[in-house]
N, C-alpha and C positions, 0 to 999 in steps of 0.2 A: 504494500500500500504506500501511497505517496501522495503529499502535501504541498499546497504552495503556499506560506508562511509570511505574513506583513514582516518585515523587519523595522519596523519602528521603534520609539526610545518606550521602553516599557521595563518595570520592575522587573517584575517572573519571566522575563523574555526566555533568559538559558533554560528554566527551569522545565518551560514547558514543553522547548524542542527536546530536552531530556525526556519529558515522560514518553512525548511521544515517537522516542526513539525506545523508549525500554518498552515498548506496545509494536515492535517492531515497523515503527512507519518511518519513510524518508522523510526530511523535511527539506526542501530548497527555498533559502529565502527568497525575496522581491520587497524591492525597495522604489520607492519614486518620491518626488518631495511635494506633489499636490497630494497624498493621501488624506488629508484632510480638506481637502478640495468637493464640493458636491458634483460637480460638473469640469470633466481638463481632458480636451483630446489628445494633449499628449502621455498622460496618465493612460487612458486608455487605448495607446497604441503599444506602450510600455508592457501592460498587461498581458495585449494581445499574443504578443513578441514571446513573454514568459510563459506562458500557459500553453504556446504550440511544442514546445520545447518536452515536454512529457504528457503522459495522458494520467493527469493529478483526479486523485478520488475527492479531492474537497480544496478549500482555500480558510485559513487560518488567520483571524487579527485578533488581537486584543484590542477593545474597545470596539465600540459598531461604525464602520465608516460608510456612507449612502455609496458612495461613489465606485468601492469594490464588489458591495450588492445588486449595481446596474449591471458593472462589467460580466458578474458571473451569473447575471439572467441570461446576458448574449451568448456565454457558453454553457449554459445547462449545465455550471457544478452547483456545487452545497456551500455555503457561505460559512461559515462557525465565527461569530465573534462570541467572543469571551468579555463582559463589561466589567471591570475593576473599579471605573470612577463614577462619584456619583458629588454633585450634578453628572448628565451626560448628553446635552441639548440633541445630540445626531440622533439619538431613540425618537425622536418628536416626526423626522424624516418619512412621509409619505411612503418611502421606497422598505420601510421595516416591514411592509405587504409583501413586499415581493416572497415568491414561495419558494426561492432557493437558500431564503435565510433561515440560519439556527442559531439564533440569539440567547446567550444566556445569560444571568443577571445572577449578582451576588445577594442583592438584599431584595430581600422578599414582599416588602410594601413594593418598592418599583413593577416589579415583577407582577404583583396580583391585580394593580393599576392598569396593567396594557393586557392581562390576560382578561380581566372583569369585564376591559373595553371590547372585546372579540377578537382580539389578536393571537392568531394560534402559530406565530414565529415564535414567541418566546416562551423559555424555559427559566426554573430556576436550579442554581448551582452558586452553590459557596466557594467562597476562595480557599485556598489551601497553602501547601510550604513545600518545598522540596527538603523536606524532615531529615534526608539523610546528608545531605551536604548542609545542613544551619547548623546540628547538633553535631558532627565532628568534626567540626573549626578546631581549630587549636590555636592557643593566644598564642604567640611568640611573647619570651620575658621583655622585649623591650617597650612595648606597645601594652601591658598591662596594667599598669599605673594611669595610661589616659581613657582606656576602657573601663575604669574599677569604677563604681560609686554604690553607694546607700540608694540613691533615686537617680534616673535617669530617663530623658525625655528625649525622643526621637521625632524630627519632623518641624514644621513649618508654624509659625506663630502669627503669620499674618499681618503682619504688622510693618512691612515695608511701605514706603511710597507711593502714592498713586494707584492703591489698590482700588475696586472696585467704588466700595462704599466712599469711598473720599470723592468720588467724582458728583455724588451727591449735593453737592455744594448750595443750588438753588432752591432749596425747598421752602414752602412756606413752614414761620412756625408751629402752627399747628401740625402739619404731617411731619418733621422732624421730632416735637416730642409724640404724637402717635406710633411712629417709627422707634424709639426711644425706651415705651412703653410694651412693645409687643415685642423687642429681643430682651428686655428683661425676663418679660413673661418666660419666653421659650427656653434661656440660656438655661431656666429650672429647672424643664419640662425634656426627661430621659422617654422616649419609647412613642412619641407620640409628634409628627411636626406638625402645625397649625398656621405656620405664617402666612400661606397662600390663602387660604381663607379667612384670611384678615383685612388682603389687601383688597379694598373697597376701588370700584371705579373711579372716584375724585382723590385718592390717594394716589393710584397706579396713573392717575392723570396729569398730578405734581409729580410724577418721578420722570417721568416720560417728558417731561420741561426740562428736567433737572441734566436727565440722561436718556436719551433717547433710542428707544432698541425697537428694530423691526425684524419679523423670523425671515428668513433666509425665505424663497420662491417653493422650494417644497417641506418649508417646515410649519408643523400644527401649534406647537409649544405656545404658549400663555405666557400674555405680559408678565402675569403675576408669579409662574413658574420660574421666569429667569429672575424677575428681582427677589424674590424668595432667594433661589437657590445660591443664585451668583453676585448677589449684595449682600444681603442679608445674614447670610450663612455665616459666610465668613468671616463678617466684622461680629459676627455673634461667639463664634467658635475662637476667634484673636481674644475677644474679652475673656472670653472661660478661661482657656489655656493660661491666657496671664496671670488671672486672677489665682487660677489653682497652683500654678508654677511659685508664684509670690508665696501664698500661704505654708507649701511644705519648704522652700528655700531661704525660709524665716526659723526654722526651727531644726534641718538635716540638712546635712551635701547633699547636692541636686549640680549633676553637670546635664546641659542642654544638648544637643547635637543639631544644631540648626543656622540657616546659614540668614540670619536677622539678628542684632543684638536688642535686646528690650532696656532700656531706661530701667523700667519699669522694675528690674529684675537683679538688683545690686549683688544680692548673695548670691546669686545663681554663679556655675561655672560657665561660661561660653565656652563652648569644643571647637567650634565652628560645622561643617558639614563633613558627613562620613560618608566613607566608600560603600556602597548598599549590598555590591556582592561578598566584598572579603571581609570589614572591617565590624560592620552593623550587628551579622551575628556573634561579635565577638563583646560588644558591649551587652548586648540581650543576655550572653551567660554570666557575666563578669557586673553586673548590676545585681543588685539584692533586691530590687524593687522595678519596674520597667511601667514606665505610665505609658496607656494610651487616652488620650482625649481625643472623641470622633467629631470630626467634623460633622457640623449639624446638618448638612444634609442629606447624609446615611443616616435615612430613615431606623430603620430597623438592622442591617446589614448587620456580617462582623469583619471589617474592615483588612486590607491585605497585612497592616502592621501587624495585629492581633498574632494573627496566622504566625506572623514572622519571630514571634517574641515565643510562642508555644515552640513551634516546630526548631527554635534555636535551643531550648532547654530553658527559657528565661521564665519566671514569674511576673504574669500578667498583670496588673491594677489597673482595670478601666472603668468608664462610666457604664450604666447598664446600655445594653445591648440587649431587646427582645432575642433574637437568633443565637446570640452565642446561651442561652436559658436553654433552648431547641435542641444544642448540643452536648453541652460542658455543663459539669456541676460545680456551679458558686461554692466557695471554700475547700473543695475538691480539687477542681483543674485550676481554676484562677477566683480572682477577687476582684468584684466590683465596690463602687463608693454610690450614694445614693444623693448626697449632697456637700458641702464644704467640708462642714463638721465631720461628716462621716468619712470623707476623703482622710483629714489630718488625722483621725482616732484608728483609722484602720491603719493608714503608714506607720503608729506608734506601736501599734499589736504586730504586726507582721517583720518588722523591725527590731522586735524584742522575743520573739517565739519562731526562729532561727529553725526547728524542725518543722513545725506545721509547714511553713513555706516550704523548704525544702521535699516534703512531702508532696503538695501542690504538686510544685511542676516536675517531678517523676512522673505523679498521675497522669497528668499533662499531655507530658513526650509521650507515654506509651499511645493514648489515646489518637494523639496527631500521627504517628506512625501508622498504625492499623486503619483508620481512617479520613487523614485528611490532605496526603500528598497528594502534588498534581496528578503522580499518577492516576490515584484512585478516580479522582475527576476528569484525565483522559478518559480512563476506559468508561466514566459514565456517558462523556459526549459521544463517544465510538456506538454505545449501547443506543443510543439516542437516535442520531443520523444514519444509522445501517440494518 
Protein backbone atom coordinates (compact mmCIF):
# COMPACT_ATOMS: atom_id res chain seq x y z
CA UNK A 1 0.00 0.00 0.00
CA UNK A 2 1.03 3.41 -0.70
CA UNK A 3 0.41 7.09 0.27
CA UNK A 4 0.88 10.54 -0.90
CA UNK A 5 1.76 12.51 2.36
CA UNK A 6 1.39 16.67 2.79
CA UNK A 7 4.73 17.42 3.88
CA UNK A 8 3.86 20.57 5.79
CA UNK A 9 5.28 22.06 9.00
CA UNK A 10 3.26 19.94 11.53
CA UNK A 11 4.04 18.56 15.18
CA UNK A 12 3.51 14.58 14.73
CA UNK A 13 4.61 14.92 11.02
CA UNK A 14 7.72 11.86 11.67
CA UNK A 15 5.43 10.21 13.81
CA UNK A 16 2.87 9.44 11.62
CA UNK A 17 4.90 8.55 8.57
CA UNK A 18 6.35 6.08 11.33
CA UNK A 19 3.16 4.55 12.13
CA UNK A 20 2.25 4.35 8.81
CA UNK A 21 5.34 2.69 7.82
CA UNK A 22 5.13 0.18 10.89
CA UNK A 23 1.33 -0.78 9.04
CA UNK A 24 3.48 -1.53 6.33
CA UNK A 25 2.42 1.52 3.88
CA UNK A 26 4.92 3.61 1.76
CA UNK A 27 4.68 7.09 2.32
CA UNK A 28 6.02 9.66 -0.55
CA UNK A 29 5.96 13.05 0.51
CA UNK A 30 4.53 16.28 -1.66
CA UNK A 31 5.13 19.56 -0.93
CA UNK A 32 3.83 22.83 -2.69
CA UNK A 33 3.74 26.27 -0.93
CA UNK A 34 -0.08 27.24 -1.86
CA UNK A 35 -1.35 24.22 0.20
CA UNK A 36 -3.04 26.60 2.14
CA UNK A 37 -4.37 28.03 -0.93
CA UNK A 38 -8.23 27.32 -1.63
CA UNK A 39 -7.98 27.62 -5.36
CA UNK A 40 -3.70 27.69 -7.30
CA UNK A 41 -3.39 26.12 -10.63
CA UNK A 42 -0.02 25.63 -10.01
CA UNK A 43 -0.64 23.77 -6.98
CA UNK A 44 -2.75 21.65 -8.86
CA UNK A 45 -0.45 20.88 -11.71
CA UNK A 46 2.04 20.08 -8.98
CA UNK A 47 -0.35 17.45 -7.66
CA UNK A 48 -1.06 16.25 -10.81
CA UNK A 49 2.64 15.61 -11.73
CA UNK A 50 2.97 13.77 -8.09
CA UNK A 51 0.10 11.45 -8.08
CA UNK A 52 0.99 10.17 -11.81
CA UNK A 53 4.10 9.02 -10.41
CA UNK A 54 2.50 5.89 -8.47
CA UNK A 55 -0.96 4.45 -8.20
CA UNK A 56 -1.30 5.83 -4.38
CA UNK A 57 -4.37 4.09 -2.28
CA UNK A 58 -5.01 7.56 -0.54
CA UNK A 59 -3.56 11.07 0.18
CA UNK A 60 -2.43 12.16 3.68
CA UNK A 61 -2.48 15.87 5.47
CA UNK A 62 -2.66 16.90 8.78
CA UNK A 63 -5.17 19.48 9.16
CA UNK A 64 -8.05 19.75 6.40
CA UNK A 65 -7.00 21.77 3.27
CA UNK A 66 -10.12 22.53 0.48
CA UNK A 67 -7.73 22.77 -2.18
CA UNK A 68 -6.08 18.85 -1.92
CA UNK A 69 -9.84 17.64 -1.43
CA UNK A 70 -10.61 19.30 -5.03
CA UNK A 71 -7.47 17.86 -6.43
CA UNK A 72 -8.40 14.38 -5.24
CA UNK A 73 -12.17 14.57 -6.46
CA UNK A 74 -10.35 14.83 -10.08
CA UNK A 75 -8.45 11.63 -9.26
CA UNK A 76 -10.83 9.45 -7.42
CA UNK A 77 -8.53 8.96 -4.32
CA UNK A 78 -9.51 9.15 -0.50
CA UNK A 79 -8.59 12.36 1.04
CA UNK A 80 -7.53 11.53 5.06
CA UNK A 81 -6.94 14.67 6.98
CA UNK A 82 -6.08 14.36 10.34
CA UNK A 83 -7.20 17.97 12.31
CA UNK A 84 -4.98 18.61 15.24
CA UNK A 85 -5.92 22.48 15.59
CA UNK A 86 -8.80 23.97 16.73
CA UNK A 87 -9.94 26.88 15.77
CA UNK A 88 -9.64 25.21 12.18
CA UNK A 89 -11.74 27.84 9.61
CA UNK A 90 -10.87 25.24 6.23
CA UNK A 91 -13.69 22.75 8.12
CA UNK A 92 -16.23 25.64 7.31
CA UNK A 93 -15.17 24.92 3.27
CA UNK A 94 -18.17 23.95 1.01
CA UNK A 95 -15.70 21.20 -0.43
CA UNK A 96 -15.73 19.03 3.38
CA UNK A 97 -18.83 17.59 0.97
CA UNK A 98 -16.98 16.30 -1.27
CA UNK A 99 -17.19 12.26 -0.96
CA UNK A 100 -13.53 11.42 -1.28
CA UNK A 101 -12.98 13.02 2.05
CA UNK A 102 -12.16 11.25 5.54
CA UNK A 103 -11.86 13.89 7.98
CA UNK A 104 -11.01 13.25 11.34
CA UNK A 105 -11.29 15.56 14.31
CA UNK A 106 -9.66 15.37 17.69
CA UNK A 107 -12.24 16.96 19.88
CA UNK A 108 -15.47 15.70 19.92
CA UNK A 109 -17.82 18.88 20.24
CA UNK A 110 -16.25 19.83 16.75
CA UNK A 111 -16.84 16.72 15.47
CA UNK A 112 -20.64 16.20 16.62
CA UNK A 113 -21.28 19.98 15.31
CA UNK A 114 -20.62 18.80 11.46
CA UNK A 115 -21.99 15.34 12.10
CA UNK A 116 -25.53 16.72 13.84
CA UNK A 117 -25.31 19.00 10.60
CA UNK A 118 -25.53 15.86 8.17
CA UNK A 119 -22.08 15.73 7.25
CA UNK A 120 -21.14 12.03 6.99
CA UNK A 121 -17.18 13.10 5.81
CA UNK A 122 -16.24 13.27 9.36
CA UNK A 123 -15.16 11.17 11.85
CA UNK A 124 -13.88 11.26 15.28
CA UNK A 125 -10.32 10.24 16.52
CA UNK A 126 -8.14 11.53 19.23
CA UNK A 127 -4.73 12.58 19.09
CA UNK A 128 -2.04 10.35 20.32
CA UNK A 129 2.10 10.05 20.98
CA UNK A 130 4.57 8.19 19.27
CA UNK A 131 4.86 6.56 23.02
CA UNK A 132 7.84 4.64 22.07
CA UNK A 133 10.30 7.30 20.90
CA UNK A 134 8.94 10.32 23.93
CA UNK A 135 9.40 7.61 26.79
CA UNK A 136 13.06 6.50 25.74
CA UNK A 137 14.62 9.88 25.25
CA UNK A 138 17.49 9.99 27.27
CA UNK A 139 18.78 13.29 28.97
CA UNK A 140 22.36 13.65 28.15
CA UNK A 141 24.09 15.19 31.65
CA UNK A 142 24.67 18.34 30.01
CA UNK A 143 21.22 19.44 29.18
CA UNK A 144 19.75 18.22 32.59
CA UNK A 145 19.99 21.04 34.73
CA UNK A 146 17.94 23.21 31.82
CA UNK A 147 15.25 20.60 31.41
CA UNK A 148 14.92 19.81 35.43
CA UNK A 149 12.11 21.85 37.36
CA UNK A 150 9.36 21.42 40.03
CA UNK A 151 6.76 23.02 37.20
CA UNK A 152 7.10 23.48 33.85
CA UNK A 153 5.19 25.01 31.04
CA UNK A 154 5.35 24.25 27.46
CA UNK A 155 3.87 26.47 24.70
CA UNK A 156 2.72 29.84 23.63
CA UNK A 157 1.35 32.64 26.19
CA UNK A 158 -0.15 34.81 23.70
CA UNK A 159 0.94 37.79 24.57
CA UNK A 160 3.10 39.06 21.69
CA UNK A 161 2.39 42.15 19.57
CA UNK A 162 -0.32 42.62 17.23
CA UNK A 163 -2.13 39.71 18.01
CA UNK A 164 -5.56 39.26 17.03
CA UNK A 165 -7.40 40.87 19.94
CA UNK A 166 -5.38 44.14 19.88
CA UNK A 167 -6.46 44.84 16.52
CA UNK A 168 -9.76 45.55 18.28
CA UNK A 169 -8.82 48.97 18.97
CA UNK A 170 -12.23 50.76 17.73
CA UNK A 171 -14.85 49.59 19.64
CA UNK A 172 -17.51 51.27 21.31
CA UNK A 173 -17.57 51.37 25.08
CA UNK A 174 -20.19 49.56 25.62
CA UNK A 175 -19.02 46.33 23.58
CA UNK A 176 -15.48 46.55 24.99
CA UNK A 177 -16.68 46.11 28.43
CA UNK A 178 -19.51 43.53 27.11
CA UNK A 179 -16.53 41.91 25.53
CA UNK A 180 -14.66 42.23 28.85
CA UNK A 181 -17.48 40.61 30.76
CA UNK A 182 -18.03 37.46 28.75
CA UNK A 183 -14.07 36.39 28.71
CA UNK A 184 -14.31 36.67 32.29
CA UNK A 185 -17.37 34.72 32.29
CA UNK A 186 -15.63 31.97 30.11
CA UNK A 187 -11.94 32.20 31.37
CA UNK A 188 -14.08 30.16 34.59
CA UNK A 189 -16.07 28.03 32.51
CA UNK A 190 -13.82 24.27 31.82
CA UNK A 191 -16.12 21.96 29.47
CA UNK A 192 -18.51 24.19 28.11
CA UNK A 193 -17.61 27.22 25.24
CA UNK A 194 -20.43 29.93 25.15
CA UNK A 195 -18.94 32.90 23.52
CA UNK A 196 -20.53 32.57 20.17
CA UNK A 197 -23.76 32.66 21.47
CA UNK A 198 -23.08 35.71 23.18
CA UNK A 199 -22.13 37.49 20.39
CA UNK A 200 -25.34 39.49 19.44
CA UNK A 201 -25.74 41.09 15.84
CA UNK A 202 -24.93 44.97 17.14
CA UNK A 203 -21.99 43.48 18.92
CA UNK A 204 -20.50 41.21 15.80
CA UNK A 205 -21.45 44.73 14.06
CA UNK A 206 -18.87 46.80 16.21
CA UNK A 207 -16.27 44.22 15.74
CA UNK A 208 -16.80 44.13 12.03
CA UNK A 209 -15.81 48.29 12.29
CA UNK A 210 -13.36 47.45 14.44
CA UNK A 211 -11.83 44.46 12.25
CA UNK A 212 -13.24 43.43 9.49
CA UNK A 213 -13.48 39.73 8.28
CA UNK A 214 -15.34 38.20 5.31
CA UNK A 215 -15.34 34.18 4.72
CA UNK A 216 -13.39 33.37 1.86
CA UNK A 217 -15.84 32.57 -1.61
CA UNK A 218 -16.45 28.92 -0.58
CA UNK A 219 -16.49 29.38 3.06
CA UNK A 220 -19.82 28.85 5.42
CA UNK A 221 -18.03 29.95 8.93
CA UNK A 222 -19.91 32.68 11.06
CA UNK A 223 -18.90 36.10 11.95
CA UNK A 224 -19.36 35.07 15.36
CA UNK A 225 -17.25 31.70 14.91
CA UNK A 226 -14.19 33.59 13.93
CA UNK A 227 -14.38 36.34 16.48
CA UNK A 228 -15.04 33.78 19.09
CA UNK A 229 -12.46 31.51 18.03
CA UNK A 230 -9.68 33.70 16.66
CA UNK A 231 -10.06 36.99 19.06
CA UNK A 232 -11.49 35.98 21.77
CA UNK A 233 -9.98 32.62 22.56
CA UNK A 234 -6.98 33.63 22.66
CA UNK A 235 -6.70 36.99 24.45
CA UNK A 236 -8.87 34.74 26.81
CA UNK A 237 -6.49 31.78 27.02
CA UNK A 238 -3.06 34.79 27.28
CA UNK A 239 -5.05 35.89 30.41
CA UNK A 240 -5.54 32.35 32.14
CA UNK A 241 -2.14 31.18 31.21
CA UNK A 242 -0.66 34.32 32.83
CA UNK A 243 -2.71 34.44 35.52
CA UNK A 244 -2.04 30.63 36.50
CA UNK A 245 1.66 30.86 35.48
CA UNK A 246 1.82 34.06 38.06
CA UNK A 247 0.11 32.36 40.88
CA UNK A 248 2.27 28.84 41.07
CA UNK A 249 5.67 31.08 40.08
CA UNK A 250 4.88 33.18 43.40
CA UNK A 251 5.36 30.25 45.41
CA UNK A 252 7.62 27.19 43.30
CA UNK A 253 10.33 27.05 40.36
CA UNK A 254 8.36 27.32 37.30
CA UNK A 255 10.71 27.41 34.03
CA UNK A 256 8.54 28.47 30.83
CA UNK A 257 9.56 27.19 27.51
CA UNK A 258 8.12 29.63 25.21
CA UNK A 259 9.30 31.97 22.93
CA UNK A 260 7.25 35.57 24.56
CA UNK A 261 8.79 36.93 27.70
CA UNK A 262 5.77 38.07 30.02
CA UNK A 263 6.32 41.37 32.26
CA UNK A 264 3.92 39.87 33.98
CA UNK A 265 5.85 36.92 35.13
CA UNK A 266 9.19 38.11 37.23
CA UNK A 267 9.72 34.80 39.07
CA UNK A 268 9.09 32.67 36.36
CA UNK A 269 12.34 31.18 34.48
CA UNK A 270 12.36 32.17 30.79
CA UNK A 271 13.91 28.86 28.71
CA UNK A 272 13.14 30.59 25.65
CA UNK A 273 11.65 27.80 22.93
CA UNK A 274 12.59 24.13 22.71
CA UNK A 275 13.32 21.77 20.09
CA UNK A 276 9.67 19.63 19.99
CA UNK A 277 11.20 16.44 18.56
CA UNK A 278 14.54 15.86 20.69
CA UNK A 279 14.43 18.34 23.45
CA UNK A 280 10.53 18.74 24.78
CA UNK A 281 10.20 15.09 25.79
CA UNK A 282 13.13 15.41 27.78
CA UNK A 283 11.70 18.37 29.89
CA UNK A 284 8.13 16.34 30.06
CA UNK A 285 10.34 13.53 32.20
CA UNK A 286 12.66 15.73 33.91
CA UNK A 287 9.76 18.04 35.27
CA UNK A 288 7.97 16.92 38.45
CA UNK A 289 4.94 18.69 37.56
CA UNK A 290 4.14 19.42 33.49
CA UNK A 291 1.12 22.06 33.01
CA UNK A 292 -1.13 22.18 30.25
CA UNK A 293 -3.43 25.16 29.99
CA UNK A 294 -5.82 24.46 26.70
CA UNK A 295 -6.45 26.90 24.64
CA UNK A 296 -10.13 27.91 24.94
CA UNK A 297 -11.05 26.90 21.89
CA UNK A 298 -10.70 23.09 22.37
CA UNK A 299 -13.83 22.76 23.12
CA UNK A 300 -13.87 19.43 24.77
CA UNK A 301 -10.62 17.82 22.83
CA UNK A 302 -7.54 16.52 24.65
CA UNK A 303 -5.16 18.58 23.08
CA UNK A 304 -1.63 17.19 21.17
CA UNK A 305 0.52 18.55 24.33
CA UNK A 306 -1.60 16.34 26.70
CA UNK A 307 -0.79 13.23 24.49
CA UNK A 308 2.84 14.42 24.53
CA UNK A 309 3.51 14.84 28.22
CA UNK A 310 1.66 11.17 28.96
CA UNK A 311 3.36 9.26 26.15
CA UNK A 312 6.92 11.10 27.37
CA UNK A 313 6.49 9.44 30.88
CA UNK A 314 5.67 13.00 32.39
CA UNK A 315 2.95 13.87 34.99
CA UNK A 316 0.05 15.71 33.60
CA UNK A 317 -1.76 18.81 35.54
CA UNK A 318 -4.21 20.21 33.31
CA UNK A 319 -7.47 22.12 33.26
CA UNK A 320 -10.58 19.71 32.82
CA UNK A 321 -10.97 18.24 29.70
CA UNK A 322 -14.41 16.47 29.05
CA UNK A 323 -12.45 13.71 26.71
CA UNK A 324 -9.42 13.12 28.56
CA UNK A 325 -12.60 11.83 31.68
CA UNK A 326 -13.61 9.49 28.35
CA UNK A 327 -10.23 8.01 28.61
CA UNK A 328 -7.99 8.43 31.64
CA UNK A 329 -8.65 8.30 35.39
CA UNK A 330 -8.23 11.73 37.32
CA UNK A 331 -5.73 10.85 40.04
CA UNK A 332 -4.81 7.68 38.31
CA UNK A 333 -3.34 8.73 34.88
CA UNK A 334 -3.12 12.50 35.56
CA UNK A 335 -4.60 15.48 37.59
CA UNK A 336 -6.60 18.14 36.79
CA UNK A 337 -7.22 21.63 38.64
CA UNK A 338 -10.91 22.98 38.75
CA UNK A 339 -10.07 26.55 39.40
CA UNK A 340 -7.14 28.98 40.94
CA UNK A 341 -7.31 27.66 44.29
CA UNK A 342 -7.60 24.33 43.36
CA UNK A 343 -4.68 24.64 40.70
CA UNK A 344 -2.12 26.01 43.67
CA UNK A 345 -3.42 23.24 46.59
CA UNK A 346 -3.06 20.51 44.03
CA UNK A 347 0.65 21.60 42.99
CA UNK A 348 1.23 21.79 46.85
CA UNK A 349 -0.02 17.85 47.37
CA UNK A 350 1.47 16.58 44.38
CA UNK A 351 4.80 18.21 45.14
CA UNK A 352 4.90 16.96 48.59
CA UNK A 353 3.55 13.15 47.84
CA UNK A 354 6.54 12.38 45.49
CA UNK A 355 4.91 8.42 45.13
CA UNK A 356 1.30 9.01 44.32
CA UNK A 357 2.63 11.10 41.30
CA UNK A 358 5.02 8.89 40.42
CA UNK A 359 2.48 6.22 40.50
CA UNK A 360 0.22 8.57 38.12
CA UNK A 361 2.31 8.42 35.21
CA UNK A 362 3.47 4.77 35.27
CA UNK A 363 -0.28 4.30 35.20
CA UNK A 364 -0.12 6.61 32.41
CA UNK A 365 2.65 5.27 30.19
CA UNK A 366 1.23 1.94 30.31
CA UNK A 367 -2.10 3.03 29.27
CA UNK A 368 -0.67 5.53 26.31
CA UNK A 369 1.34 2.50 25.03
CA UNK A 370 -1.49 -0.05 24.76
CA UNK A 371 -3.77 2.42 23.52
CA UNK A 372 -2.90 5.61 22.29
CA UNK A 373 0.10 5.67 19.73
CA UNK A 374 -0.31 6.95 16.36
CA UNK A 375 -0.01 3.65 15.50
CA UNK A 376 -3.17 2.57 17.07
CA UNK A 377 -4.91 5.46 15.22
CA UNK A 378 -3.24 4.49 11.87
CA UNK A 379 -4.75 1.25 11.91
CA UNK A 380 -8.13 3.00 13.08
CA UNK A 381 -8.11 5.34 9.86
CA UNK A 382 -6.90 2.11 7.70
CA UNK A 383 -10.06 0.29 9.44
CA UNK A 384 -12.19 3.36 8.41
CA UNK A 385 -11.22 4.11 4.76
CA UNK A 386 -10.96 0.34 3.43
Amino acid sequence: MRLLFLDSPAFAKQDMIDAFEECEISCDLFFHDSYKERWDNDFDAAFDTAVSKHNYDFVFSFNYHPIISNCCMRHNLKYVAYVYDSPHVALYSYTLLNRCNYVFLFDKTTFLTFKNSGIQTVYYLPLAANVKRLSSAKCPDKLLASVSSEISFVGALYNEDHHFFERLNKLSPFTEGYLDAIMTAQQKVYGYQFLEELLTPDIIKDLQKSCPYSPLPDGTETDAYVYANYFLCREITSRERIALLKSASEKYELKLYTNHVSKELPNAKFMGTTDPYHTTPLIFQNSRINLNITLKSISSGIPLRCMEIMGSGGFLFTNFQQELIDFFEPEDDFAFFENEDDFINKISYFLSHEKHRQQITSNCLGKMKDFHSFYHRAQTILDIIF
